[in-house]
Structure formats: C-alpha cells, structure tokens
C-alpha positions in Angstrom: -32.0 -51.7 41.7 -33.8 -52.2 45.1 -36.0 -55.3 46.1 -39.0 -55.3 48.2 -39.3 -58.2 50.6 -42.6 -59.3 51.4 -44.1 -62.4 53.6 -46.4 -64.5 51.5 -48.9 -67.0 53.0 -51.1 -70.0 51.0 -53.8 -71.8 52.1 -53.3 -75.8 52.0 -55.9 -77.8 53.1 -57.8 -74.9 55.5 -54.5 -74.6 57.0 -52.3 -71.1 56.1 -48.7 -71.5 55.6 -46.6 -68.7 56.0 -43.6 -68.8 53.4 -40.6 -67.4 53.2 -39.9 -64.0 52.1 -40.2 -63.7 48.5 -38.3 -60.9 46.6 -40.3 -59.1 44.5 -38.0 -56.8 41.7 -38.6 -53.0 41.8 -40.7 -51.8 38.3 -38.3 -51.1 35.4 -37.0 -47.7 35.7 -38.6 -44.9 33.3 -35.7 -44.7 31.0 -35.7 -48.7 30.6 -39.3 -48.2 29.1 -38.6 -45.5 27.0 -37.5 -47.7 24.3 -40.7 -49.9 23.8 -43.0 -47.3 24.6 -41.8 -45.2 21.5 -41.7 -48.5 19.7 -45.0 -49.4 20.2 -46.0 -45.4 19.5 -43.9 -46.2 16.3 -46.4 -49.2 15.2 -49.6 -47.2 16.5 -48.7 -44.7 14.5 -47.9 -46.8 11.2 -51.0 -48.7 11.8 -53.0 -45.8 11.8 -51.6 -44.5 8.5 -52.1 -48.1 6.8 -55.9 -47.7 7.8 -56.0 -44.1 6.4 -54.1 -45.7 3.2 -56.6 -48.6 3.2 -59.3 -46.4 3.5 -58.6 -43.6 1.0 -57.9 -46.5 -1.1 -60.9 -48.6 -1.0 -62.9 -45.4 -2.0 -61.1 -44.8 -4.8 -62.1 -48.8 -5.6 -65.8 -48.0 -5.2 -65.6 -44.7 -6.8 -63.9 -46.6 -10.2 -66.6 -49.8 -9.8 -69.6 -47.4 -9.9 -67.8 -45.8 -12.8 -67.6 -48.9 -14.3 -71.1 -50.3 -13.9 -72.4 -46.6 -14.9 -70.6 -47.2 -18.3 -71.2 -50.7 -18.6 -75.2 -49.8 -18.3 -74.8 -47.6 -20.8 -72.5 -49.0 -23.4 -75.7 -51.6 -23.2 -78.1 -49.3 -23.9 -76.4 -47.3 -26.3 -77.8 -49.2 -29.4 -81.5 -48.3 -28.4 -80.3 -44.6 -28.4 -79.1 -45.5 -31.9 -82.0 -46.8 -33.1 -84.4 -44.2 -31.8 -82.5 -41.7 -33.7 -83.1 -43.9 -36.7 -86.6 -44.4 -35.9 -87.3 -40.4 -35.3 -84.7 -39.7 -39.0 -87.1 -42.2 -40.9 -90.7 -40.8 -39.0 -91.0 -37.9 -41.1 -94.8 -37.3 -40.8 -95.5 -39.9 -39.0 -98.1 -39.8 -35.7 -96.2 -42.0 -34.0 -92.7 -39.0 -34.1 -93.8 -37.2 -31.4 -93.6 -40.5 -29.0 -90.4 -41.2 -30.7 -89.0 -38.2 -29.7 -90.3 -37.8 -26.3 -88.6 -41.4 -25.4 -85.4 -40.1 -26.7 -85.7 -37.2 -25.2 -86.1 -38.8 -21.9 -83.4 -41.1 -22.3 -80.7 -38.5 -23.0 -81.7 -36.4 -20.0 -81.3 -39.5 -17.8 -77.9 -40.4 -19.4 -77.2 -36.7 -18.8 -78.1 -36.8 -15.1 -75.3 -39.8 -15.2 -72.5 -37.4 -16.4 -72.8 -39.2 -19.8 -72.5 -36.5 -22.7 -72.2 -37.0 -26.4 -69.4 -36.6 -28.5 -68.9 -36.2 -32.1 -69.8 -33.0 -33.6 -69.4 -32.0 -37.7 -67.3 -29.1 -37.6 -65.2 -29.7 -34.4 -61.1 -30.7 -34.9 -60.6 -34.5 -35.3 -59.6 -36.0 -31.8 -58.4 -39.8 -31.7 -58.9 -39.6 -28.2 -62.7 -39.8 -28.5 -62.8 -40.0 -32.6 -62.7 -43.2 -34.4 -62.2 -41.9 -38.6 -63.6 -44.6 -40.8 -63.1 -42.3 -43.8 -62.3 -39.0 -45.2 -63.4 -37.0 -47.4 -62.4 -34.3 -49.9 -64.3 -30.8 -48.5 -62.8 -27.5 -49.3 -65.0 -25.7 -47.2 -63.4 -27.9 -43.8 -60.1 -27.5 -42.6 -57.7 -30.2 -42.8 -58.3 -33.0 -40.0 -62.1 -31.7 -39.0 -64.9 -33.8 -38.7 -66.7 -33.4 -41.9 -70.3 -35.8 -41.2 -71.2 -38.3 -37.8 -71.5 -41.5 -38.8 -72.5 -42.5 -35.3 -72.1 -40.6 -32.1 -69.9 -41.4 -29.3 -70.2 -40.8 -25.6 -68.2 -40.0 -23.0 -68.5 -40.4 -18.9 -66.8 -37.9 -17.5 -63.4 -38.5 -19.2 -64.0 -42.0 -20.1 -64.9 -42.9 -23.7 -67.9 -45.3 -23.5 -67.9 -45.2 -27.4 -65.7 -43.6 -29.6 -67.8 -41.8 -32.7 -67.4 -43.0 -35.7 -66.8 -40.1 -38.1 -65.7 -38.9 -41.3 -62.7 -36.6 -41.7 -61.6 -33.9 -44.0 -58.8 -34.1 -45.9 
C-alpha cells in the first residue's frame, strides 16, 4: 500500500505554522470493500423484505378488524331483524304491514350490501358448520339429517358465522 505525503499548515494566533508532513493512507483497495458492501446490500435487502412482510401483514390486520366490526354491528342488530319478522308474521291485516315490511326490507338489503347473507333453509342438508339442531323430528317426507323447520335464522359474513341458525332436524 502506498502513502501520500502532504504538507499541512494551522493557523495559531494569525500566525500559519507549517507542520510536518503528515502521511495520509491510500483508500482501501476495491476488493477490501467488497465484503461490507455486499453486507450492507445483504441488510438492505432484508430490510426491505421485513417492510414488504410488515406491510402485507398489517393489511391483513385491518382487513380482519373491519371484518370484525362489520360482524360485531351486525350480530347487534340481528335481534331487530328478529323481531321485525315477528312483527310482519303476527301483522296479518294489519295497516301498519306494509311499513313493517318495507323496514325489513331495507334492512336486509343493507346487510346484503355488507356481504351478510342468511343461512338456514328447510329442505337444505344439516351443516354444523353454520347449523345449531335444537331438535329433531320424525318426517318421512325429509331425508335423514335435513333441516326439517327454522327456528331462527343464521347469518353468515362471507365465511364467518355471525349466528348459527337454530333448526330442527329430520331424523
């Protein structure tokens, strides 16, 4: 390795000083840097593949908390649905039916523009993924292990179960 000499001077008190020669090293050779260069390439390029991680990762988090929030809203509101079933079942005749079923009818759309959808059916096989059987019952005219009568609906966001339905079950 070579050394540069070079004269250096200071200023002391308005007076300059000349010094003796200083030797000043030669820059590290290329292959001497090789080494940190590609390890600091190496971290560059794991950092940037944590930040990708983190990133993929925190929408994934938000994606599941508006899922959750969704449902949460909905499991609340889920007994109103129930009850303006009952209210349009017992209206018959009633002037006020028409209301009744107008507010439902409003309500389920704007659950169904939240990708929530009933589930519960007479006819359709028993699931116990989204089925909760509270009874069965003795019905020729079923198959074995199909939902014979809806005792209350379930629903279902996306693949989530908000509520299971309660139903009855053929034997």
């Amino acid at each position: 390795m070579k050394d540069k000499k070079k004269k250096d001077s200071v200023t002391v008190d308005d007076e300059t000083v000349e010094t003796n020669d200083v030797t000043e090293p030669e820059a590290p050779a290329e292959e001497a840097a090789a080494p940190v260069v590609d390890e600091w390439h190496d971290r560059y390029i794991r950092l940037a593949a944590d930040f990708d991680n983190f990133k993929k990762r925190s929408k994934t988090e938000k994606d599941a908390v508006y899922a959750n929030a969704t449902a949460d809203t909905v499991a609340e509101l889920l007994p109103i649905i129930d009850n303006l079933e009952r209210a349009l079942t017992a209206a018959e005749d009633s002037p006020m039916k028409e209301g009744v079923e107008m507010v439902l009818t409003q309500a389920l759309k704007a659950f169904e523009k939240l990708g929530v959808t009933p589930a519960g059916t007479p006819g359709e096989p028993f699931d116990p993924k989204i089925h909760n059987a509270v009874m069965h019952v003795d019905d020729d005219s079923l198959g074995e292990n199909t939902v014979a009568q809806v005792l209350q609906k379930g629903y279902l966001l996306g693949d989530k179960v908000i509520r299971y339905a309660m139903v009855a079950v053929a034997n």
